[in-house]
C-alpha positions as CSV (number, residue, x, y, z in Angstrom):
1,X,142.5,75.0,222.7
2,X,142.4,71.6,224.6
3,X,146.1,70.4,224.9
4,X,145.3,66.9,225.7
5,X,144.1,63.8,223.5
6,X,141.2,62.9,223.8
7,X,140.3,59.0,223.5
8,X,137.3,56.9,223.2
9,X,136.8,55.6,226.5
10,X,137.6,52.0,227.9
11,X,134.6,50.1,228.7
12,X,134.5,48.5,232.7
13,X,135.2,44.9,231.5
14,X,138.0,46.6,229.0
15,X,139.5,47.7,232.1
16,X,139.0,45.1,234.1
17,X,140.9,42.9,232.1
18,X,143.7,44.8,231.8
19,X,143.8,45.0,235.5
20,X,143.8,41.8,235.6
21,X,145.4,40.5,233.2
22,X,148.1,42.7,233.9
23,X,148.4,40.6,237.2
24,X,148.1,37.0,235.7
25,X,151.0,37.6,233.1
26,X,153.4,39.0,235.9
27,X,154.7,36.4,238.9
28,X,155.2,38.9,240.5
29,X,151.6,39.9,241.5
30,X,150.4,37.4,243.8
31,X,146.9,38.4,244.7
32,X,144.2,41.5,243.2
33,X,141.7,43.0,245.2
34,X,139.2,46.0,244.3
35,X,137.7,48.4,246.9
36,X,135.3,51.2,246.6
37,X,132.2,52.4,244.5
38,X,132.4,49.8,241.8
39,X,132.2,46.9,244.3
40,X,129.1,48.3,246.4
41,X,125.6,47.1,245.2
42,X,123.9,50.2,246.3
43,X,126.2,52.8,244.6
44,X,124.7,54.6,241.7
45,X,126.7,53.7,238.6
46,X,128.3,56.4,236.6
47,X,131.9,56.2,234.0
48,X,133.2,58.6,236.8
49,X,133.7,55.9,239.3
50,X,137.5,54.8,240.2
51,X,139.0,51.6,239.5
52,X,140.4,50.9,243.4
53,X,142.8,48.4,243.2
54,X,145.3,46.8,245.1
55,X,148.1,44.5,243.8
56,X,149.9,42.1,246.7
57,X,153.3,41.5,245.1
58,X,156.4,39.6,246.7
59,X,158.3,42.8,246.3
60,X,156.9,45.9,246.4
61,X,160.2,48.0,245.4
62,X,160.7,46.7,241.4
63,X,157.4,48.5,241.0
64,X,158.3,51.4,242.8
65,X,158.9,54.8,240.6
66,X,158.2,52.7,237.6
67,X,156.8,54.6,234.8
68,X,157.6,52.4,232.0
69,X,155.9,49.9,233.8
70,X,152.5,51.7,233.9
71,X,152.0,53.0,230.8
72,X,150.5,49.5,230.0
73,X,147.5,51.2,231.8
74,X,146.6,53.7,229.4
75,X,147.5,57.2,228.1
76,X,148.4,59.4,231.5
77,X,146.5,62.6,231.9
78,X,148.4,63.4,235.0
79,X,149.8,60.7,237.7
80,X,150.0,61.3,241.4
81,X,152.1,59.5,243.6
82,X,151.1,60.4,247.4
83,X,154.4,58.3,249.0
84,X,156.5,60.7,247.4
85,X,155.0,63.7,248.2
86,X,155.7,66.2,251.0
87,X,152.1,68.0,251.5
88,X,150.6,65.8,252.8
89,X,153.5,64.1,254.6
90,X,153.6,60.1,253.2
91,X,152.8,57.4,255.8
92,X,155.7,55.5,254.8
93,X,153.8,52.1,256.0
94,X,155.3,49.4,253.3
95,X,153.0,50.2,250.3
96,X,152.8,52.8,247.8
97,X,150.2,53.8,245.3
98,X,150.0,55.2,241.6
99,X,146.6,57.7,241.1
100,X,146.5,57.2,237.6
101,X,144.4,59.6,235.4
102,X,143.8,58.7,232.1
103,X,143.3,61.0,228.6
104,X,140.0,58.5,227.9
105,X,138.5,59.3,231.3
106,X,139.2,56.4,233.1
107,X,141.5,56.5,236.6
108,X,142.7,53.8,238.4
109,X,144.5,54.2,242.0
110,X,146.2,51.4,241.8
111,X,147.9,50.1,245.7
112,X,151.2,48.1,245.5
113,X,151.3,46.2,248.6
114,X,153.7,43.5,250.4
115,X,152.1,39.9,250.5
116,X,152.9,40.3,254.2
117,X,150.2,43.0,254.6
118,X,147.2,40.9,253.5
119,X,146.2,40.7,256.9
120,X,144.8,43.8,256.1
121,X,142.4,42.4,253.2
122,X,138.6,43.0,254.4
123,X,139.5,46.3,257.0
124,X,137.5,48.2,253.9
125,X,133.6,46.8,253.9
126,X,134.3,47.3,250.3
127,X,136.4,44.8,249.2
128,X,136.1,42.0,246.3
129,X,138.7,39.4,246.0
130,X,139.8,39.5,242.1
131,X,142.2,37.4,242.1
132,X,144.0,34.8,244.5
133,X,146.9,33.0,242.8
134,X,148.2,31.2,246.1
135,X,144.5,31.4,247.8
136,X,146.3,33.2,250.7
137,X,143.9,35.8,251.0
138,X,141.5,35.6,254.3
139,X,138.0,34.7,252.5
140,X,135.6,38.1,252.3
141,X,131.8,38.6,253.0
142,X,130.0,40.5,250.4
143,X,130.7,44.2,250.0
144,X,128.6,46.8,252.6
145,X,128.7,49.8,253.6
146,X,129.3,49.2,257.3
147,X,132.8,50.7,257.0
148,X,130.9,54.4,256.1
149,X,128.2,54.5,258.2
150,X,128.2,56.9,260.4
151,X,129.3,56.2,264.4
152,X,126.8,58.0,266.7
153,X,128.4,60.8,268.5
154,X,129.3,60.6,272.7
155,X,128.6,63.3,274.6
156,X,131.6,65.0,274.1
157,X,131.5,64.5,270.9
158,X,127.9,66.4,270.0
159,X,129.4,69.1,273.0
160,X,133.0,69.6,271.3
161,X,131.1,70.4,267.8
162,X,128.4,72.9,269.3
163,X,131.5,74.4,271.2
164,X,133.9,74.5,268.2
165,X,130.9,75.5,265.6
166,X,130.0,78.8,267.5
167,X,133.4,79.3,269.2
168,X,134.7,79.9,265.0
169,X,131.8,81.8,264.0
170,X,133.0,85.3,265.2
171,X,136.4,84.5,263.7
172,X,134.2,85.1,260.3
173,X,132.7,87.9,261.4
174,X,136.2,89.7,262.7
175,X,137.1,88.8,259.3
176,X,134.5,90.5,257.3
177,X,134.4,93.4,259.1
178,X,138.2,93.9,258.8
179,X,138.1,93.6,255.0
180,X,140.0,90.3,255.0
181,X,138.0,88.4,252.4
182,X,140.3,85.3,252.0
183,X,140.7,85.0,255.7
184,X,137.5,84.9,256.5
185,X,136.1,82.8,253.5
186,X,138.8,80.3,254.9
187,X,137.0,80.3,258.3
188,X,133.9,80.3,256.6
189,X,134.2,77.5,254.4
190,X,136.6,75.0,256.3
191,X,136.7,75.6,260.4
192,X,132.6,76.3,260.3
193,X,131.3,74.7,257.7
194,X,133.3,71.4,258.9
195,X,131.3,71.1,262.0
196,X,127.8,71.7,260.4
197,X,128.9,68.8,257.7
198,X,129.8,66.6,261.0
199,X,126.3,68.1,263.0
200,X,124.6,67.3,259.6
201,X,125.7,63.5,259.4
202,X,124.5,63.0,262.8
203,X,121.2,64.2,262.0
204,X,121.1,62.1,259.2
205,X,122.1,58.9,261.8
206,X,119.3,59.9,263.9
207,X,116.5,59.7,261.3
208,X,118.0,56.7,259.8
209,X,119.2,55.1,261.9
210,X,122.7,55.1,261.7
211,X,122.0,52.7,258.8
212,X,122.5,54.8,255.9
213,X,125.9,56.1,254.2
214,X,125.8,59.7,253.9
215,X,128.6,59.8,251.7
216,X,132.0,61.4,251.5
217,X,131.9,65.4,252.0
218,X,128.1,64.9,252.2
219,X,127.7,64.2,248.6
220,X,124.1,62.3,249.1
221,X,122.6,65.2,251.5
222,X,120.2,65.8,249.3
223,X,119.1,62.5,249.2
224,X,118.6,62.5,252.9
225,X,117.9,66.3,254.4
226,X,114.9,67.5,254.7
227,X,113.9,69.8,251.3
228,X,113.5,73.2,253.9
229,X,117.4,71.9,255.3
230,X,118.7,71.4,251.8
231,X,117.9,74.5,250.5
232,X,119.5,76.5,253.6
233,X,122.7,74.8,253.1
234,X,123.0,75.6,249.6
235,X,122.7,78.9,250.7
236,X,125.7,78.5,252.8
237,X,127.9,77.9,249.6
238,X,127.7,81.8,249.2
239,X,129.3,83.9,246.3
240,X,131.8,86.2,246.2
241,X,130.9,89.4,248.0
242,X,130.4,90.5,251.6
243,X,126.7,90.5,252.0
244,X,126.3,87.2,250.5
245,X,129.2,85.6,252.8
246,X,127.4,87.2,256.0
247,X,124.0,85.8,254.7
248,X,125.8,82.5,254.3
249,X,127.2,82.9,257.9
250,X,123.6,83.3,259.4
251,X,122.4,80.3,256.8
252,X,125.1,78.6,258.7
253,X,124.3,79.0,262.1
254,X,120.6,78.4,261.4
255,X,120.6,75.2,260.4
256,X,123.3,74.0,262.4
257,X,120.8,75.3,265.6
258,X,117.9,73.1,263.6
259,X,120.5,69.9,263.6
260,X,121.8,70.0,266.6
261,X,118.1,69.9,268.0
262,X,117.5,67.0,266.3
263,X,120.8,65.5,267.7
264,X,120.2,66.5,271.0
265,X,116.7,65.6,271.6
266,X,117.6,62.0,270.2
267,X,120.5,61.2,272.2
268,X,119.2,63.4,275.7
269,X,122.4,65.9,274.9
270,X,122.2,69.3,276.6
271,X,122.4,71.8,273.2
272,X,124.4,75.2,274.3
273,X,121.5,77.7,273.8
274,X,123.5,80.5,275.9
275,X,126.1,79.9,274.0
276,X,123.9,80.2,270.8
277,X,122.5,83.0,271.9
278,X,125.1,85.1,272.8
279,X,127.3,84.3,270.0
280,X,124.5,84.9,267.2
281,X,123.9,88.6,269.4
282,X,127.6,89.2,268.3
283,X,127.6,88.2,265.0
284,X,124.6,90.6,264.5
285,X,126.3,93.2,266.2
286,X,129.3,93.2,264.5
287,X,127.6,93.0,261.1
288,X,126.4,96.3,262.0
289,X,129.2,98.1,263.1
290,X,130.4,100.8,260.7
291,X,133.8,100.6,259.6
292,X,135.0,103.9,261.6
293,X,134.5,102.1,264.4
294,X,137.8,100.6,264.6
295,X,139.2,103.7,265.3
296,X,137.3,102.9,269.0
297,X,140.1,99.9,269.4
């Protein structure tokens, strides 16, 4: 049984004038800007996509914890409020912000910001001045993507991830061979996989030249990788089981070894191959340790 209502969904425009006329009808809103997916030309359009908005307002604190106020929005699924929140800690800088899901589909995460802060108008690439009732806005260039391309790595940079990626990798394997599934999954999945996702942009940077917005958790890979890479790093997303998370382990390293190549022979970076080496020796070795070998510890 579904316990919420569903609704016919609210067109674009439909909620686009709300939004805005929401902020003509209250003196309180001085200014509207929208960020994000729906203001960037080359995004793919989809009913998925998030109404980013920000209202500048005289006084932020009326709005604050306002619930009556926002139900001219729509019909709440659920509403986050990340200010008032412990986990992650709130950044307490001035503003606040309602994520609004609604029952019809629709979400808007909607910014309540001091007119002092509009210095900060145009620090997102993806910004489109709705609305300007005093025109005291700073005036915007078209929306880009130059705020998501990726920045080519230093040095240190490409030598801290090779470090860190094979520096973690045995923490998966001591994890599998104890029998501590969750522990090493976690490993797996967050410490490792974050510094393939990070070699993996860079690889895309090289071949693209640095031009081209991978996108966020490295949501257009597939656009971009090579068909040989993609399909190794699908592999990586293993099932439950320990044979198929030590097959996604050595997925892993592999094609982190294949990008990191390609990083390094761009940028003249010196790729750890001992380190390779000896790690990927251990990680084989452990793999075939039999469990009655920890009574040899």
């Amino acid at each position: 049984r579904f316990w919420g209502k569903m609704l016919k969904m609210r067109s674009e425009q439909e909620m686009l004038d709300l939004i805005l006329a929401t902020a003509r009808q209250d003196e309180r809103i001085r200014a509207v800007i929208m960020n994000g997916s729906r203001v960037n030309p080359d995004a793919p359009r989809d009913f998925f996509q998030d109404f980013d908005i920000v209202y500048y307002v005289n006084d932020p604190q009326p709005f604050r914890n306002n619930y009556q106020w926002i139900e001219r929005f729509g019909d709440l699924m659920i509403l986050q409020e990340p200010e008032d929140m412990v986990d992650p800690p709130p950044q307490n800088e001035g503003y606040f912000t309602y994520l609004m899901q609604f029952n019809d589909g629709n979400r808007i995460d909607l910014g309540i910001y001091p007119l002092e802060m509009r210095a900060t108008v145009g620090q997102d690439s993806l910004s489109l001045t709705l609305l300007d009732k005093d025109n005291v806005l700073p005036p915007l260039p078209p929306p880009d993507e130059s705020s998501y391309l990726p920045a080519r790595p230093t040095v240190k940079a490409f030598t801290d991830c090779c470090n860190e990626f094979w520096w973690v990798s045995p923490y998966v394997a001591k994890g599998l061979w104890r029998r501590e599934f969750p522990y090493a999954r976690f490993m797996l999945d967050q410490a490792v996989r974050d510094q393939l996702m990070k070699m993996l942009t860079w690889q895309i940077g090289v071949q693209t030249g640095f031009k081209i917005n991978p996108g966020k958790f490295g949501k257009h890979f597939q656009q971009h990788l090579p068909a040989g890479q993609w399909k190794l790093l699908l592999k990586t997303f293993a099932g439950g089981g320990y044979a198929r998370t030590w097959r996604a382990l050595f997925a892993m390293g592999g094609l982190f070894r294949q990008a990191a190549q390609v990083v390094s022979a761009h940028f003249n970076y010196p790729y750890p191959e001992e380190h390779d080496r000896r790690v990927t020796a251990h990680l084989k070795h452990v793999r075939r340790l039999p469990r009655h070998a920890k009574e040899m510890y």
